[in-house]
C-alpha positions in Angstrom: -110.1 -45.6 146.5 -110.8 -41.9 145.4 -113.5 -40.1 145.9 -114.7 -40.4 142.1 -114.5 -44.4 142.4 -116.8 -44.6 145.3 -119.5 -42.5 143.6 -119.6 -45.7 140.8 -122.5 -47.8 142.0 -123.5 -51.3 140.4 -124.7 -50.9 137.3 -123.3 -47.5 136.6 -122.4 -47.4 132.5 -118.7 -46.5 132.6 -117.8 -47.1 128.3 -120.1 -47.1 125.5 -119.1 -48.0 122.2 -118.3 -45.2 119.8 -120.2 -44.3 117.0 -118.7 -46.6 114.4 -118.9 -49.7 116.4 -121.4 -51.2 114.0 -119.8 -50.8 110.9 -116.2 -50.6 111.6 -116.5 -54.0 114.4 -115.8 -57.6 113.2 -119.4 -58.2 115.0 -121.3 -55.6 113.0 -119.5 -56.9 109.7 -120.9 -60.5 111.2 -124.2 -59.0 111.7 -124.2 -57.1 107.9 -123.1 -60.6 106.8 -125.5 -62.7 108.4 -128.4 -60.4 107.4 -127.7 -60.9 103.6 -127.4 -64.5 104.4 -130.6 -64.8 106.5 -132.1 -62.2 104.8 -133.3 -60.2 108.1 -131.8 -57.2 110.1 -130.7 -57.3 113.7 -131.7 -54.1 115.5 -129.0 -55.3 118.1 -126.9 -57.3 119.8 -130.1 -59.3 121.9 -131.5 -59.7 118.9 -128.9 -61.3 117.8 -128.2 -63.1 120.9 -132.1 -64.8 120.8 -132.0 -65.9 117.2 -128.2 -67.9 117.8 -129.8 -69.5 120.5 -132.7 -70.7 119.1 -131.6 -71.0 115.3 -128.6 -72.9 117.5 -127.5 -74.9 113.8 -127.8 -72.1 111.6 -126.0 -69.9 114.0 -123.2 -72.5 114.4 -123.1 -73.4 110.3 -122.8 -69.1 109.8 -119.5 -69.3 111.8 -118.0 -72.0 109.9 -119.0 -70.3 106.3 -118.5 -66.5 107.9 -114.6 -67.6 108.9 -114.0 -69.7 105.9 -113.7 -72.9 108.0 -111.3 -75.7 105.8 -112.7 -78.7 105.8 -111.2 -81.2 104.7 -114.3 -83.3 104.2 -118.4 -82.2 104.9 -120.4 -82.8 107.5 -123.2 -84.7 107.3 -125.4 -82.4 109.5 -124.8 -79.5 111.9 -126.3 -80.6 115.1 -127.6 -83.9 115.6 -128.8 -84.5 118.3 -130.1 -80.9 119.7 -129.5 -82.4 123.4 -127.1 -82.8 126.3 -125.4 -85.1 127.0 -124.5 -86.8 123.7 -125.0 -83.3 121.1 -122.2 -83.8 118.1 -121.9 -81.0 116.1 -120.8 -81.1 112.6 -120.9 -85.0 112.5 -118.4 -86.7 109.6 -116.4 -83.4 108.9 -112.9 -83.8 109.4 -110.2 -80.7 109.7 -107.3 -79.5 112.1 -107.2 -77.0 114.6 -103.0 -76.1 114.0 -103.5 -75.2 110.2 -106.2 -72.4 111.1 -103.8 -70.6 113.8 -101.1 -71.0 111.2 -103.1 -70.0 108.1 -101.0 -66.4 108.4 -97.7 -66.3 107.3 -95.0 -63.7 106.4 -92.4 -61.6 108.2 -95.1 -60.3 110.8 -95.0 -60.8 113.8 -96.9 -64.0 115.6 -95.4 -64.3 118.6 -93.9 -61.8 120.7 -92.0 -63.2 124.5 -90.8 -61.6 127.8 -89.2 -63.2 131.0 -87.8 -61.7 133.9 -84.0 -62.6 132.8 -83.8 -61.8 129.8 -84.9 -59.1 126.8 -88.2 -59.4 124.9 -88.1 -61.6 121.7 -90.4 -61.9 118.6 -91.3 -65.0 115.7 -92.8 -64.3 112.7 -95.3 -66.3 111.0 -92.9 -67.1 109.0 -90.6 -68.5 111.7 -93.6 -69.8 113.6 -94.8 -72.2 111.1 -91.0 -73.0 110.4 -90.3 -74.1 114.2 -93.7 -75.9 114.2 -92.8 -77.5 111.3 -89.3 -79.0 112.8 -91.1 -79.7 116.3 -93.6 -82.0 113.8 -90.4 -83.5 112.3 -88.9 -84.6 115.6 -92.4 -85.6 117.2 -92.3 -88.1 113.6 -89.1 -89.6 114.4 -90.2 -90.4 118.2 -93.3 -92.1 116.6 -95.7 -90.0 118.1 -98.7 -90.3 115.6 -102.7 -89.9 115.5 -104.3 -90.6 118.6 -101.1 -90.5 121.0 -100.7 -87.9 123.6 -97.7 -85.1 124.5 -97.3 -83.6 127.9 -95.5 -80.7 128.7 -94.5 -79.5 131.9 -93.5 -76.0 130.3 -93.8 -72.2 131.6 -95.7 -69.6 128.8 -92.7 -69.6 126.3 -92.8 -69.9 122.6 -92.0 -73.7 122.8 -95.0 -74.4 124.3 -97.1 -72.6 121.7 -94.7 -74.4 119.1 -94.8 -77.9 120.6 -98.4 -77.8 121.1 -99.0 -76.8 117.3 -96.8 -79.7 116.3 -98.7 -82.2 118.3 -101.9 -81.3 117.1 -100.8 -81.1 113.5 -99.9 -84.7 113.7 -103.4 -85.6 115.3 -101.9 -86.4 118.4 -103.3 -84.4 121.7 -101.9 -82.2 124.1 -102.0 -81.2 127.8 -99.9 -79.0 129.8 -99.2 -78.1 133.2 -97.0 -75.2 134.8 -93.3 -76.2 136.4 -94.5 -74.6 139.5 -96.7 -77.4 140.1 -95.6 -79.8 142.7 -94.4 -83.3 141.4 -97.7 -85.2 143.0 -99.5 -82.8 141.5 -98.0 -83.0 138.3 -98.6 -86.7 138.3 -101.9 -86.8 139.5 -102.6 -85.4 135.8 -100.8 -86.9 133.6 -100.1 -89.7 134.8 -104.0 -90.9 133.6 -103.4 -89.9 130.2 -99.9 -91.9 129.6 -98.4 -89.7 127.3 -95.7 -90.8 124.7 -93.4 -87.8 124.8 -92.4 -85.3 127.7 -91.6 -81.6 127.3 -90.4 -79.6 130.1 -88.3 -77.5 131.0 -85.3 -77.7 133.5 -85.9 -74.3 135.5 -88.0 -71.4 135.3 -87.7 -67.7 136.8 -90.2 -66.2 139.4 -89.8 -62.9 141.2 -86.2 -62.4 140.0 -85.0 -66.3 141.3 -84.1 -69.1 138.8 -86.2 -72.4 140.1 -84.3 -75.7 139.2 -86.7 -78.5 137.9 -84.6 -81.3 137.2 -85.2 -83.8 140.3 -88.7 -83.2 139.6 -88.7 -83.6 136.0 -86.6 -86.8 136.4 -89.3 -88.0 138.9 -92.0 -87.4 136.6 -90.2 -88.6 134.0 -89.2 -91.5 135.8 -93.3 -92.6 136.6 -94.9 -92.3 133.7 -93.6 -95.7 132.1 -95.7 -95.0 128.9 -93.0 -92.4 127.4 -90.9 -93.1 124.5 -89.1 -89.7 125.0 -87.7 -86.6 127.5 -87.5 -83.2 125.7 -85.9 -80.7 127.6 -86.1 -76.8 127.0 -83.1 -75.9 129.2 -82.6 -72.9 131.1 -80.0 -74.1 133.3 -77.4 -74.7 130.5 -77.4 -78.1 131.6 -76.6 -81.8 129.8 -79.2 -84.0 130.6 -78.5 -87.6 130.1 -81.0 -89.9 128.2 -83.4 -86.9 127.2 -83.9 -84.7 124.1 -82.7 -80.9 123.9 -85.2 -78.7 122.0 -82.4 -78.3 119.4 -82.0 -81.9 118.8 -85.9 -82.5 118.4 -86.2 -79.6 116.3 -83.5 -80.4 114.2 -84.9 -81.5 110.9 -87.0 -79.1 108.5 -89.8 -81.1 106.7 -93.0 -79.6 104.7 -95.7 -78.9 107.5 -98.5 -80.8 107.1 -101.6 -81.1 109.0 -103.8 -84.4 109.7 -107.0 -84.3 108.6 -109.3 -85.2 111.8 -112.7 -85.7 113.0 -114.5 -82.4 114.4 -114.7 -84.2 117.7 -111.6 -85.7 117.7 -108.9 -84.6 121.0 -107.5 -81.7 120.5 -106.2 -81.6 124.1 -106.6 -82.6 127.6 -107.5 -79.9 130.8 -108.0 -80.8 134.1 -110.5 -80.0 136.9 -110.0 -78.9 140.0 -109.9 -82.3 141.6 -112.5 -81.2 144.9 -113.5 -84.4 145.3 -110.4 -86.8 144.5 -108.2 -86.8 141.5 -108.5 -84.1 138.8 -111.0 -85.4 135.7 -109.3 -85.1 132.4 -111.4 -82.8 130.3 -111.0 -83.7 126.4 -112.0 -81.1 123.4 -112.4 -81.3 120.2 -110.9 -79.6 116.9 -113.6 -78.0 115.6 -115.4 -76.9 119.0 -112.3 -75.5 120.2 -112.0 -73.6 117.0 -115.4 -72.8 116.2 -115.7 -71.4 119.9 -112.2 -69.4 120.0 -113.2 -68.1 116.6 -116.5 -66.6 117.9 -115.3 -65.0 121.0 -111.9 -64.3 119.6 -113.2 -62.3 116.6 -117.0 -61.3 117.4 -116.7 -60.7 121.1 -113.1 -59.2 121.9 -113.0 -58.1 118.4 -109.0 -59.2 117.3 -107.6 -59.4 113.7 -104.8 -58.8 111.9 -103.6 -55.9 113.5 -104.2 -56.8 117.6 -101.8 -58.0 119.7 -103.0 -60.0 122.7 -102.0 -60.8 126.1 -103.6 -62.4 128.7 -101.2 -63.1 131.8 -101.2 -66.8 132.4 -99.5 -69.7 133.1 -99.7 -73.3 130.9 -101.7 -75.1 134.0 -105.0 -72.8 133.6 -107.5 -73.0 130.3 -106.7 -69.1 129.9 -103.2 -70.3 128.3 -105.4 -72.3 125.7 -107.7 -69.2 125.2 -104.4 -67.0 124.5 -102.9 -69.7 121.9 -106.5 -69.4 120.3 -105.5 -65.7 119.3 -103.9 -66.2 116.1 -106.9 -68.4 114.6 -107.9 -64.4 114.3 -104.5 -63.6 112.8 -103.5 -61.8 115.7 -100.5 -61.3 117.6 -100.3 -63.1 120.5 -97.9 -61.9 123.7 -96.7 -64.5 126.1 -95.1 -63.7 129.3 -93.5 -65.8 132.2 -92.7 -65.0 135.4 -94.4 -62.8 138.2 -96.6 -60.3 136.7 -95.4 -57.8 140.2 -91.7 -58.1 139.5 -89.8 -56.1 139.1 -92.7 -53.6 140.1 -96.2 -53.6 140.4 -96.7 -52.3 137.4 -94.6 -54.8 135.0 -97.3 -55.6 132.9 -98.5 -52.3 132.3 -94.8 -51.2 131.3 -94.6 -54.4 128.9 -98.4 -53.5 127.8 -97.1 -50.2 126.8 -93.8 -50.8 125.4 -95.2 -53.4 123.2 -98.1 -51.7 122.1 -100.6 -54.2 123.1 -104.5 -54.3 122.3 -106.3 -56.3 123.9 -104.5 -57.1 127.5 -106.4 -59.5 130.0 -104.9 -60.4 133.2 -106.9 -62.1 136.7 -109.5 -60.3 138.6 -107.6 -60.2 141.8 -104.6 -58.5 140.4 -106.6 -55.9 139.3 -108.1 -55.1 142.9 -104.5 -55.5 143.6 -103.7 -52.7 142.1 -106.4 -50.3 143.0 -105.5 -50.9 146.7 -102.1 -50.4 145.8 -102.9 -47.2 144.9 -101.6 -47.9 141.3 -102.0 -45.2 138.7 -100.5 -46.6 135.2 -101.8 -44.3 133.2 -99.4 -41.6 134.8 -96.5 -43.3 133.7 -97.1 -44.8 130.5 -98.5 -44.6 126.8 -101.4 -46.7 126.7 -102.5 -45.2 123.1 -103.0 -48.4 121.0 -104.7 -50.4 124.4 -108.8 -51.3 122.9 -109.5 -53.8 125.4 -108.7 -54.8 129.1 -110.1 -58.5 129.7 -110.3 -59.2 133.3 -111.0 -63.3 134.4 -110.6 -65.8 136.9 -112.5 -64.5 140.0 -115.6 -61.8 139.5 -114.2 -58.2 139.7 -116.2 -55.9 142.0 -117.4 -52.5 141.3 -114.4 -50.9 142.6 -112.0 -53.0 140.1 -114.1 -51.4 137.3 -113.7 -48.0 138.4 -109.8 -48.3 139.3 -109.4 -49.4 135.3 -111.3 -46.6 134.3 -109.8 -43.8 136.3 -106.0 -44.9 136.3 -105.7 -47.2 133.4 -107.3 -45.9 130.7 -110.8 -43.8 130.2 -112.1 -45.4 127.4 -111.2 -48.7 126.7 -114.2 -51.8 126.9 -113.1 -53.4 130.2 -114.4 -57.2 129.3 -115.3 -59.0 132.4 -115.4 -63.3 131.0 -116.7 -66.0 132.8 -116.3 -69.2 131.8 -113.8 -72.2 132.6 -111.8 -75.1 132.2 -114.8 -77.1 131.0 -115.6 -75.5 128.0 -112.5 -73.8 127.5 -113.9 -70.4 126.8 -116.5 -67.8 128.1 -120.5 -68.2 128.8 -119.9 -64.5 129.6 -118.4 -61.9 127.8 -117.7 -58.4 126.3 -119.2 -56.7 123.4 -117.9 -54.1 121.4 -121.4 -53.1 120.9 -122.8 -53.0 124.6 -121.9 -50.3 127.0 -119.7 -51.6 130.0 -121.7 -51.2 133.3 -119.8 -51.0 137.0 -119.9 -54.9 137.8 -121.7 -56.1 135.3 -120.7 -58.9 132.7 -121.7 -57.1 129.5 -123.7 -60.4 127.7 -124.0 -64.3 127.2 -122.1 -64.8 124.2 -123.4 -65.9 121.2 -124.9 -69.3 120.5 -124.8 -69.7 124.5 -128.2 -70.2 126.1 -127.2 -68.7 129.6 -129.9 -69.1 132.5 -130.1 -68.7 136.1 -132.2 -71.5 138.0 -133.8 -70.9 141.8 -133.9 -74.2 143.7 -136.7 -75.2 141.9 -134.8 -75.2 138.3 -136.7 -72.6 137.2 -135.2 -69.8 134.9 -135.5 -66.6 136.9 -133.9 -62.9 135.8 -133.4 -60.2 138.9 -132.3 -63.1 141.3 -128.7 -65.3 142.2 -129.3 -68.9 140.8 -127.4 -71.5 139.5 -125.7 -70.7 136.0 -127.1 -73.3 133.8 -126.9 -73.4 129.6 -129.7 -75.3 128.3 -128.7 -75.7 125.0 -125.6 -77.6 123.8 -121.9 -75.6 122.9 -119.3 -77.0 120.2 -116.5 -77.0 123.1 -118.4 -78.6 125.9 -116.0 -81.8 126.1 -115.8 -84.4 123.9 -115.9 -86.3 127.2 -113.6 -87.2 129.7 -110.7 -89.5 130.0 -111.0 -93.1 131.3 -115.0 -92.8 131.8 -115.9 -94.9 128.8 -119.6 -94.9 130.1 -120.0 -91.0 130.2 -121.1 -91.5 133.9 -118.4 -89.2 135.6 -119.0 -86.7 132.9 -123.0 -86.9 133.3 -122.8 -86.6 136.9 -120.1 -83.8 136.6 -122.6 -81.5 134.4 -126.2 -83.1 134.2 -127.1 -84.8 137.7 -128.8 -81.6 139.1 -130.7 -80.8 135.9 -131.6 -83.9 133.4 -130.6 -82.1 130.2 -129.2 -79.1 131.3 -126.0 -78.1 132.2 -124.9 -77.0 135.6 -122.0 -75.3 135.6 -121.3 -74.4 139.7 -121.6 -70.5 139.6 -123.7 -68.2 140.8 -125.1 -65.8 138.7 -127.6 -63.2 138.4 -129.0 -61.9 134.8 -130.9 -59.0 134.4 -133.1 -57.5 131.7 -130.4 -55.7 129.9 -128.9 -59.1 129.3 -125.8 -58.2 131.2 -124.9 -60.4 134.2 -123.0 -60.6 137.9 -121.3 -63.5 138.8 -121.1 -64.2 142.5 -118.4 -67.2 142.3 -118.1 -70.6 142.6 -121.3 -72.4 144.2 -118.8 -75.2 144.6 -115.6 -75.7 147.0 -112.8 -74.9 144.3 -109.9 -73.1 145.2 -109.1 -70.3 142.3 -105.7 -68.3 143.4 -104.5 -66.2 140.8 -106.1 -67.7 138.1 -105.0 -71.3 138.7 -107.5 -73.3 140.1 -107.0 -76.0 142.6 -108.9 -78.9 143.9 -109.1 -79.1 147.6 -108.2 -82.6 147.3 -104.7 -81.7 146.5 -104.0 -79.5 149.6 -105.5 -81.6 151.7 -103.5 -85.1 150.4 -100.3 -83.0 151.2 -101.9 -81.3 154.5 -102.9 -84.5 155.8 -99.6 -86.2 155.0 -97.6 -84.4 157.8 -97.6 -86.5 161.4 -98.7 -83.7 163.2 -102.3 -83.2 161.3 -105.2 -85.3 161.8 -107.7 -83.3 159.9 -108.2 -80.4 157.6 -110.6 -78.0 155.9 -109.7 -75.6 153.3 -112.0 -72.9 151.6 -111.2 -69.9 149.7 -113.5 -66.7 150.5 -112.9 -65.0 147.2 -115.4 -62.9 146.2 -117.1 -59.8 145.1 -115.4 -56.9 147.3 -114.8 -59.2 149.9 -110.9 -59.7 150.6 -109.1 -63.1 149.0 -108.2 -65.4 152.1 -108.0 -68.9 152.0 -108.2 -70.7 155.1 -106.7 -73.8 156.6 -108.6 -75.3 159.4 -106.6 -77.9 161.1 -106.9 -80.7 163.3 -103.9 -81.4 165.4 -102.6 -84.7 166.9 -103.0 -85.2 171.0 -100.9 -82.7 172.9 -99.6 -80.6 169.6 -100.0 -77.0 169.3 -99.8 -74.7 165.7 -96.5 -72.7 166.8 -94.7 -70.7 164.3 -92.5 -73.8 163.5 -95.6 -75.7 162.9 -97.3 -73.1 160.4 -94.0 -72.8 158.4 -94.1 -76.5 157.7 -97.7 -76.4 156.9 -97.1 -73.6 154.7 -93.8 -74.9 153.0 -95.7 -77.9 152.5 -97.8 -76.5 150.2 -96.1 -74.2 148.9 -93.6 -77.8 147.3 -96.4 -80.1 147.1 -99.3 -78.3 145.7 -98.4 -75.0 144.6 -97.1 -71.5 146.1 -99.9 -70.0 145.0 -102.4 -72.3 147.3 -99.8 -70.9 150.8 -102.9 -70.1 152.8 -103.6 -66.9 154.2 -105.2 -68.3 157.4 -104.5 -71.2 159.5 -106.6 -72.0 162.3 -106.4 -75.0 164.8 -109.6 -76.6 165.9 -110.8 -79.8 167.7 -112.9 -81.4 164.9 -113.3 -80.9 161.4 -117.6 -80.1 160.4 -119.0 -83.2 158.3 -122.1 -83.9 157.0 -124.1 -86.8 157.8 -122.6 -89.1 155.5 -119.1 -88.0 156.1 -118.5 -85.3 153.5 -116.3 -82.3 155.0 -118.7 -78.9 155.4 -116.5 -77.1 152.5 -119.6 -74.6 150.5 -121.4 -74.3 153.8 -118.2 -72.9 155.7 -117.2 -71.3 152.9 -120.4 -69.4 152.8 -120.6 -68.3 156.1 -117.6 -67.0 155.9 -118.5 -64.8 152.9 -121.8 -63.5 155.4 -123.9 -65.6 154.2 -127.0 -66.2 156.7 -126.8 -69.4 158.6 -130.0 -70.4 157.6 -129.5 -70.0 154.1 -126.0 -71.5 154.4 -126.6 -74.9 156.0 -129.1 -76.7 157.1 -128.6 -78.3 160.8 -130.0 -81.9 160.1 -127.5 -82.6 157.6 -124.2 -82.2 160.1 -123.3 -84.8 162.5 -121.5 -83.2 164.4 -122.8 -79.2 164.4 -121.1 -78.4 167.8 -117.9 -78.4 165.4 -119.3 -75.8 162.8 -120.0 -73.6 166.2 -116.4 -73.7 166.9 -115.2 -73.6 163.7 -117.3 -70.3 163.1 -116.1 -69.0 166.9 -112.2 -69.5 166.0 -112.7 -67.8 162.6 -113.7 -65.0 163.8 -111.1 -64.6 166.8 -108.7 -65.3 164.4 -109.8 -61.8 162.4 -109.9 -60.0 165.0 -106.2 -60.7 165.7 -105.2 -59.6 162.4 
């Protein structure tokens, strides 16, 4: 860190918006728009931000008429009713989600694509809707239809984005996961939401090695009895018997059409974490997914016509969705697959600048990465058309801020999101009106009524509380698979606070309206952007003969390093040698992911519960972010506290030994 980056304190206004932001911004058009349509100015963007959360129909009914929604039939209201759980927005309309991200065509380009073996490669809108069009004509002829679901075990390659298109213009939903997941954990998902057709791919490349899927994909393939069909995008220039090529499924040309469904009807299927068991299956909606990607797409980060976007993801985290939900703006998106280090740290930023991207997001972490690194991109490489650098999936520190603005680029609107898999979007976000301030997420976003509760549930500004939104969203789910009752969903988002939504952040909001988010207030494990369940790590943890017991948190946060521990309990007589930690690790690294390897593994005697038998996951988790004891745990809720004492005494001897 230089000199000039630890002079930036908290707060510290590092980018304000030039002095055409107003008029030449999609926002300020919005806000020109609206004010002819409401007939009142908006001095500015809190303004704004107070009236479309308490006008919360009006504001919602603008976006539809401001981006030309196509419905295919009306709604009968806007929002009825104005409460949580049970809101429906735009009740009785019916439309599609794949015919606005296809409403573009010509010889543009839609969809540009970069591996780690091979040259970069572009579709046109032309070619897009073409290829979604024969993926729809193949998904016909398997019988997939309205109401059926397609899985795809698929890395971020066009045929994902083309495959996904096609289901939903059919009706039928969607859900993804990444061919790095391991084959429990692959099952664990969709095998509750019996899908009719399978895509996935044969092998995929990571850090310059070509990873063959096929015993997995037969195994998967092989337990979920509800699939008519096996499509396979092959890398591997392999014949697989009894399944599809993408060829053969894409075959046939037909007219694209798109099914006319209900606003809430599913679009696709994410997963949570899974902390407590297996992951829920989170279902969205058409038109809250589209309304929502519209607004933060256009007003917030600002795309159109002539932006290219790429957030670094993988298909198994909601940032893949948020990516796809580019071209509803008419912009370019950029997919890439692989590791975003290799060949060299700074991969992304060549590919940013070769392919003159706009608006390029990528995880927190990497981007501390790279300022401990040392990393100076903007040395090497033309960086003229880069707007935007998003930054997600953990809170970026001060520091992070300052790197970007020192070595990336001086003036481009860093935009710090917070959100998640549950809504599928941002609560937080950037503005192209609002300065960017050192650690700071610049605003709530628009129609989102962001608060912070103390323990009493009371809103509070100037202090860390819960993130709550006490006013409904269009792409809070639909609901969640298999929980016909709503009670896993109500107790998910609405036990805590009756009618208000807890999301499991902390956050602090301050006058200004900007925002610091001070992670998860709950035990999920977030490596790299994919988030994991500790569930999963421990089912394949606990499954080797020589461990009796396990605890895993994940100390991400703030300016605090990224470690994820392992706390183990060993069988009678057994020791954690180095042949021992390689099979823990390896273990993971097949069974749950290489991402969730931990960084730490520490042997103890006895694992900390809670009275009624719940392993000590926030509470350890907070102490070892510094948290005070006091305010950590409270004593009369362990049963057995001599084992947090130890737990607390091995952690630290383990640091000091690094």
């Amino acid at each position: 860190m230089t000199d000039e980056q630890r002079a930036i304190k908290q707060g510290t206004v590092l980018w304000t918006p030039p002095a055409g932001a107003r008029t030449e911004s999609r926002l300020g058009h919005y806000m020109s728009w609206l004010a002819l349509r409401e007939g009142r100015e908006f001095a500015d963007y809190q303004e704004l931000w107070s009236w479309s959360v308490r006008e919360l129909p009006r504001f919602w009914e603008s976006i539809a008429a401001y981006f030309e929604v196509r419905f295919h039939s009306p709604a009968s209201s806007t929002l009825a009713p104005r409460s949580m759980p049970g809101a429906r927005f735009f009740p009785g309309a019916t439309l599609n989600y794949a015919e606005h991200a296809l409403v573009r065509r010509g010889p543009e380009v839609a969809l540009i694509y970069r591996n780690e073996a091979a040259a970069p490669s572009t579709l046109s809108w032309d070619a897009l809707h073409d290829a979604v069009a024969r993926a729809r004509a193949g998904l016909e002829r398997l019988g997939v239809t309205r109401g059926d679901r397609v899985a795809a075990l698929l890395p971020n390659c066009p045929e994902a984005v083309v495959g996904f298109l096609a289901t939903v213009s059919l009706g039928a939903t969607w859900s993804s996961c990444s061919p790095e997941f391991g084959a429990d954990s692959v099952l664990d998902r969709f095998g509750q939401i019996a899908p009719k057709v399978l895509f996935a791919v044969d092998g995929y490349h990571y850090t310059g090695k070509l990873f063959d899927r096929t015993d997995i994909v037969t195994h998967v393939a092989n337990a979920l009895p509800s699939l008519a069909a096996t499509v396979i995008v092959t890398r591997l220039n392999k014949q697989h018997a009894g399944k599809l090529s993408w060829d053969e499924l894409c075959a046939e040309l037909r007219p694209l059409e798109f099914a006319s469904c209900a606003f809430d009807a599913p679009l696709w299927i994410l997963y949570s974490s899974g902390t407590t068991g297996l992951p829920k299956a989170i279902v969205h909606g058409h038109g809250g997914i589209l309304l929502e990607h519209l607004k933060a797409h256009a007003l917030h980060g600002d795309l159109g016509p002539q932006s290219r976007l790429c957030w670094f993801t993988t298909t198994g985290w909601m940032m893949w969705n948020f990516l796809v939900g580019g071209l509803l703006t008419g912009s370019t998106i950029s997919l890439y697959e692989g590791n975003p280090s290799f060949p060299d740290a700074e991969a992304m930023f060549r590919y940013t600048a070769e392919d003159r991207i706009t608006d390029f997001g990528i995880g927190a972490p990497f981007l501390v990465a790279c300022d401990k690194q040392g990393l100076s991109p903007k040395q090497h490489f033309d960086f003229s058309a880069l707007r935007t650098v998003g930054s997600t999936g953990a809170p970026l520190p001060v520091s992070g801020y300052a790197w970007v603005y020192e070595h990336l680029k001086s003036d481009v609107l860093l935009a710090s999101i917070s959100g998640g898999t549950d809504i599928c979007s941002a609560f937080l976000l950037g503005c192209p009106l609002l300065p960017v301030r050192a650690g700071e997420l610049s605003c709530a976003g628009l129609g989102v009524a962001v608060a912070s509760f103390d323990e009493a549930g009371q809103p509070r500004l100037g202090q860390v509380g819960e993130l709550v939104v006490t006013e409904p969203m269009p792409s809070m789910p639909v609901g969640f698979l298999n929980d016909p009752d709503g009670e896993r969903y109500r107790a998910s988002y609405f036990a805590e606070y009756p009618g208000v939504w807890r999301h499991g952040d902390f956050i602090e909001l301050f006058e200004h309206g900007g925002a610091v988010i001070y992670g998860r207030s709950d035990a999920t494990l977030n490596r790299g952007g994919v988030r994991m369940g500790t569930a999963e790590l421990y089912r394949v943890v606990e499954a080797l003969p020589e461990i009796r017991d396990s605890l895993v948190v994940d100390t991400s946060a703030l300016d605090k390093q990224d470690r994820m521990w392992l706390f183990v309990v060993l069988g009678q007589g057994l020791s954690l040698d180095a042949a021992l930690l390689q099979r823990i690790k390896g273990a993971v690294r097949t069974g749950v992911s290489p991402r969730h390897v931990p960084d730490l593994v520490v042997a103890l005697s006895d694992v900390p519960r809670t009275l009624n038998g719940k392993k000590l996951e926030v509470p350890v988790k907070r102490l070892l972010m510094g948290v005070a004891r006091e305010r950590a745990v409270q004593p009369g809720t362990l049963s057995n506290p001599e084992a947090l004492d130890a737990l607390l005494a091995a952690a630290a001897e383990a640091l000091a030994a690094l």
